[in-house]
N, C-alpha and C positions, 0 to 999 in steps of 0.2 A: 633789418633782418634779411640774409640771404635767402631771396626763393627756392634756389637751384638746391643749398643745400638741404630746407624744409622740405622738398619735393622726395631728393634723392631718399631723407630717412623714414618719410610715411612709405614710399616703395619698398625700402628695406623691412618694414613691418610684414607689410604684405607679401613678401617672400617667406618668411620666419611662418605665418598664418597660413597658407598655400601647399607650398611644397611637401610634397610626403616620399617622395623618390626618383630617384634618377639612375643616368647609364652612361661612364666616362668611357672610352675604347681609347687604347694606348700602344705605341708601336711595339715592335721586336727591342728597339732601344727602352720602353717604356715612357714615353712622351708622351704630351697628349695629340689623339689625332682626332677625337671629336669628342664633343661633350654639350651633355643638356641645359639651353641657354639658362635654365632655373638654374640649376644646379653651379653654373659659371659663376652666375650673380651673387652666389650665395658664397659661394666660396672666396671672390672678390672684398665680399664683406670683410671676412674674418683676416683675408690674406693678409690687404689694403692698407684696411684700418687699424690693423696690429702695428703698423707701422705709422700712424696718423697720416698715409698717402690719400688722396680723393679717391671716391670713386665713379667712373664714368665709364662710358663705351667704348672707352679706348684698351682697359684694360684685360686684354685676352690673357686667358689661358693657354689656348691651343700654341703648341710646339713645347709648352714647357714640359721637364722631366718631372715625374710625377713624384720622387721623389724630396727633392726640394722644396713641393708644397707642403709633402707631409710633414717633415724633420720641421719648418717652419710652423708649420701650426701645433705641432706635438711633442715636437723633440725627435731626438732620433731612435730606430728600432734597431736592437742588436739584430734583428736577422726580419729582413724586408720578405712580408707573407703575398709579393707577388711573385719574387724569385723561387721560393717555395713552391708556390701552385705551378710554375712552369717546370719546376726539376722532377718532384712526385707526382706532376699530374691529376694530382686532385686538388679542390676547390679549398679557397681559404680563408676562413669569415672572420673579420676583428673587429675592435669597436675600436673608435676615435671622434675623439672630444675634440671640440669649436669650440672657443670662449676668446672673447674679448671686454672690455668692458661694458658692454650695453646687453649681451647673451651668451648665456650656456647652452649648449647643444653637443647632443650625443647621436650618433651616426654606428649604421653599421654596413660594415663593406664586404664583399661577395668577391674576391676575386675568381675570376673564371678563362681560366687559357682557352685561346683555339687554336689547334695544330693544324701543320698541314698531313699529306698518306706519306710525305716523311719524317713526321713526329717533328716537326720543328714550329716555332712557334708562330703563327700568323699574327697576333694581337692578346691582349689581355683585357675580357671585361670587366671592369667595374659597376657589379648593381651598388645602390646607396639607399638604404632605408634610414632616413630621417625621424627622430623622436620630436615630441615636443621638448621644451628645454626643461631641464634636469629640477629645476625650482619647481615649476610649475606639475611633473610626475611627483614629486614631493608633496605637493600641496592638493594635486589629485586623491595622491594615495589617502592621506590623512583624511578628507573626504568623504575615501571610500569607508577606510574604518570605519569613522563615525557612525554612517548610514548602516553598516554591518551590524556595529556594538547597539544602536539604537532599535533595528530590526529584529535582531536575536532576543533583545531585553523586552519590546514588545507585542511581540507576537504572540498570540492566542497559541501555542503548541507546547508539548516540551522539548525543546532544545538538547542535547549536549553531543560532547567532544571527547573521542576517549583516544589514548594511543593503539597504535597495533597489540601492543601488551595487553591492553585493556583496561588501563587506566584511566580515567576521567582528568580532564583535564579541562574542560568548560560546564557548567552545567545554568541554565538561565533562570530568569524568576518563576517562572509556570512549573519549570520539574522542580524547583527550590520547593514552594506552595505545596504541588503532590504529594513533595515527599515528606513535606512539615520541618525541613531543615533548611541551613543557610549555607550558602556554595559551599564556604568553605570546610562546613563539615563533610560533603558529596567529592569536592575536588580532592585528589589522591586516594579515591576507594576504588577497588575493580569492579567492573559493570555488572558482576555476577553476584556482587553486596549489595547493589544498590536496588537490584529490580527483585521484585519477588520470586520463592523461591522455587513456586511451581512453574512458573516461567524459564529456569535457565538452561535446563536441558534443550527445551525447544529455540530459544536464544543462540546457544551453542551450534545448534544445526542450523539457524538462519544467519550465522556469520560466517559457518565453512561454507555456502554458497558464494561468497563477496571475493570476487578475485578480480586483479585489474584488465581480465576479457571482459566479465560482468559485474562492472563495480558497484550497481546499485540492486539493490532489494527490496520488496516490501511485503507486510504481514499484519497480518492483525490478531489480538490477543487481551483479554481483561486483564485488570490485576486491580489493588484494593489498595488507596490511597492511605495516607498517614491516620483520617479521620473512620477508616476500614468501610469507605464507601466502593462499591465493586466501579470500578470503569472502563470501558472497549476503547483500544486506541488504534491506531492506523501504523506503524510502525516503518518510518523508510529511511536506511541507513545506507551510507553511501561512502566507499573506499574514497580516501580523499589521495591521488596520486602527485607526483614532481615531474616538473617538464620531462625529464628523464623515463620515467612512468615508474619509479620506487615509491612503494605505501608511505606516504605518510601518514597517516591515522586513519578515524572514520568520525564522520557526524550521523547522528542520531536526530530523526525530527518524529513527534509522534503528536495526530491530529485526534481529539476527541472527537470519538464516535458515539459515545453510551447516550445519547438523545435519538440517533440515527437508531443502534438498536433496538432502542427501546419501542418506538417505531415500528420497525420492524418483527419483533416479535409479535406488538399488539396486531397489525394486520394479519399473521399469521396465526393468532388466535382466533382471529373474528374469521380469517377464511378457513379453520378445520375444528371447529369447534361448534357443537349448539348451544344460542343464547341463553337460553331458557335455565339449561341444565347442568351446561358445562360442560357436558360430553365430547368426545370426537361428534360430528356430524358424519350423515351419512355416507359424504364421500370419501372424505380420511379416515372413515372405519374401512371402506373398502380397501384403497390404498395397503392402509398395512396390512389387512387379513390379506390380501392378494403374495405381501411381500413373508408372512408370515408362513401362509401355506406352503412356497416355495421354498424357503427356509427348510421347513419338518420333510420335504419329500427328499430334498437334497444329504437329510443326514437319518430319512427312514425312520422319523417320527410320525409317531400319531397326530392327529389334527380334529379338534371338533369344533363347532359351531352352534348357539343356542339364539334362538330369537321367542325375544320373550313378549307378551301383551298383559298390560294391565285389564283385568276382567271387569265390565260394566261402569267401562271410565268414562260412559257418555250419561251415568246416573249421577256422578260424584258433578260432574258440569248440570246438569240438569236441576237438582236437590240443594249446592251450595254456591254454585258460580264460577266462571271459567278463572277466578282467583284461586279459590280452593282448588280447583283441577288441575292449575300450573304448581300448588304447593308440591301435591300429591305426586307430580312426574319428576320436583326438586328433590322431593325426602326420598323417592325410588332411586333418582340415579345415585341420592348418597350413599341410600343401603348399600348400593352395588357396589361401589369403590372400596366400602370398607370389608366386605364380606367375599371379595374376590383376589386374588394373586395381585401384584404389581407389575406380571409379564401379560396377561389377560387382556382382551382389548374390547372397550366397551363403548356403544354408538348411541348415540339415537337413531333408529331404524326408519322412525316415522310416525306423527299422531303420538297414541301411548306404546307403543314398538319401541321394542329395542334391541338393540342385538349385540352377543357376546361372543367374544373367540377366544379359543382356550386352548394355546398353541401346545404340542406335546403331551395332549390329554388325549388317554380312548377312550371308547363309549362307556367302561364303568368309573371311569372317574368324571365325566363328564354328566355320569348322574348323579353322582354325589354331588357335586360345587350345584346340579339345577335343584335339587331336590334341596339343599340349604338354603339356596337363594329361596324356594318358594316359601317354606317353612319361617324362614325371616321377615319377609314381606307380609307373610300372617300375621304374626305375632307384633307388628308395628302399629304404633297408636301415631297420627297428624293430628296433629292441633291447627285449629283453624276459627278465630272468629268464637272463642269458647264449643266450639263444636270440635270433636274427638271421632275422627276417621280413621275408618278399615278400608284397606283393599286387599286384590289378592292378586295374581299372576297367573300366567298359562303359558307352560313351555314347553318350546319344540327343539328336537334334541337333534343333529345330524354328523356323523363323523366318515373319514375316510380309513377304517380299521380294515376293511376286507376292500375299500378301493381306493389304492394309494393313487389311482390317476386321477380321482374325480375333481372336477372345476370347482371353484366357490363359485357361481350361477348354480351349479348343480345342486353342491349343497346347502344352499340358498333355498330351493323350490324344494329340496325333501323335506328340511328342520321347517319348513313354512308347511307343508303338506302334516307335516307332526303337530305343528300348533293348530290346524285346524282342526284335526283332529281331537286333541287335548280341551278345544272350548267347545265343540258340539257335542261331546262325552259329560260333560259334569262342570268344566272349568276346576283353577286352581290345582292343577295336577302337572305333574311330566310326562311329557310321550316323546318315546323315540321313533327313529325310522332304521329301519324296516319294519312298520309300524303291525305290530300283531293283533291277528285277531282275538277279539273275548272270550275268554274260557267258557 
């Protein structure tokens, strides 16, 4: 076995493994005047050995015409792109293919004049960005597909692929499953068939957002599966551009969220809600009466306010048990729900308190809804334990008819100054405020 020659070709390996670019500089005649010993060696290779000559350190480049290597490794160019970048002055990128029998390689050249302040030419750069060899980009590529084809198929999301028209042109197994069909009845439908149909106007407006300054997007939106199961998705669609920056389509990727929301809702319930009852609690009753009040003043509505108490709700705990007593505060707030508006906004105040708002109501309608409420709450039988319970109510009435500035604090402490009134009177009655005196 020849050493020298086993030596030379694990080197030539190591060159092919290494190099990823270089810099040839070339006279006014185009010669070489200096170049990257990588870049020499590598070239040696192809030059050389295209002709089965050795290769060794004898074989320089420097002084040859730069021409003669290329026509030899390439063949010839009808029009040499470094004569070009010296005549027009501008830069001029070509590719050129290495091969011989042992590698394929593909190269890309930069030609780059410099002049002198009398436009003549001092030299021509050569940058050289070096590929890996053309088989192996091959076998990368294919590679990549797979892992793509394998990723898209999957992945927990729904996938697809539509053209700029709006054609569907991918669709993966997760949107197949959603939508209870199989690709290929999805592939060739437009995306405004395939998603539901209260979704496509807002669709519509989240795709005129997608341009290639802002190619991507995202949004979130339910819609109702093949099985009419409601589901929240995360929605992120992204312009898919060409080196050039021309649309080529878009992908759609869309992540379940309806566990998240669902979540989320539940927290949101458990923080404005009372357990007990089901109510708003006390703070998200304020909340909205605060944003309700504001509401009626800004369009010169009337506005009232009731808080109401269950009368002698410390006998019903006392006589059946704090079971009965929680029945008793259940079957109230139901009466209320159903015996009141749908725009109405009803709390647990506190204990057996409770409080109602009754946006766009003035004080004589605000005693008609308290005087049915209390009239209803009489006439209710609780069952409990074979035991059949009565309660009754006590309300306090307060509106802003003659003052449209006043707070809800304010009228908080009047409708509360009217229900005291209302239960050191008799209980089971309405009082308003400006609370009159007895005839």
């Amino acid at each position: 076995m020849n050493l020298n020659s086993q030596s030379n070709d694990v080197e030539e390996m190591k060159i092919l493994n290494v190099i990823q670019h270089g810099i040839i500089r070339l006279n006014q005649q185009f010669a070489i005047i200096a170049i990257d010993s990588e870049i020499e060696l590598l070239f040696n290779k192809f030059f050389y050995k295209r002709n089965d000559e050795p290769l060794n350190s004898i074989n320089k480049l420097t002084g040859m015409q730069w021409q003669n290597i290329v026509s030899d490794l390439q063949g010839s160019s009808p029009e040499n792109p470094w004569l070009v970048a010296c005549q027009t002055k501008v830069d001029q990128t070509v590719k050129l293919t290495l091969n011989n029998k042992d590698a394929l390689l593909s190269l890309s050249l930069r030609y780059s004049p410099v002049f002198d302040h009398n436009d003549s030419v001092l030299e021509v750069l050569v940058f050289i960005v070096i590929s890996d060899t053309i088989q192996q980009i091959e076998k990368d590529l294919q590679i990549e597909k797979a892992f793509y084809r394998a990723m898209v198929k999957d992945m927990p999301a729904l996938i697809y692929r539509y053209t700029t028209d709006g054609i569907v042109t991918l669709a993966n197994a997760e949107l197949c499953s959603y939508f209870g069909a199989d690709a290929d009845d999805i592939i060739g439908m437009s995306i405004y068939d395939v998603m539901d149909a209260e979704n496509v106007e807002g669709a519509k407006i989240h795709l005129a957002g997608i341009t290639p300054e802002n190619p991507i997007c995202s949004h979130e939106h339910s819609g109702k599966d093949y099985a009419g199961n409601v589901r929240w998705y995360q929605w992120t669609d992204r312009l898919i551009l060409s080196n050039d920056g021309q649309p080529l389509g878009y992908q759609g990727i869309g992540l379940d969220l309806t566990e998240r929301k669902i979540h989320e809702e539940e927290l949101l319930r458990l923080a404005t809600t009372d357990t007990l009852t089901g109510l708003l609690n006390r703070r998200q009753c304020f909340t909205l009466a605060e944003q309700e009040l504001a509401r009626c003043r800004q369009h010169n509505r009337p506005f009232s306010l009731l808080i109401t108490d269950i009368d002698f709700f410390k006998h019903v705990n006392d006589r059946f048990g704090h079971m009965a007593g929680d029945k008793a505060l259940q079957s109230f707030a139901t009466l209320c729900t159903k015996a009141l508006r749908d725009i109405d906004i009803i709390g647990r105040f506190g204990g057996e308190e409770f409080i109602i708002i009754l946006p766009e109501t003035d004080l004589q309608g605000a005693i008609i809804s308290a005087e049915r409420l209390r009239q209803n709450v009489e006439a209710m039988n609780i069952s409990f334990n074979e035991n059949n319970l009565k309660i009754t109510v006590s309300i306090g009435i307060a509106t802003n008819d003659e003052h449209p500035e006043m707070s809800l604090d304010s009228m908080l402490v009047k409708a509360d100054e009217a229900l005291y009134n209302a239960k050191t009177t008799g209980r089971n009655k309405v009082v308003t405020w400006p609370i009159k005196p007895p005839a």
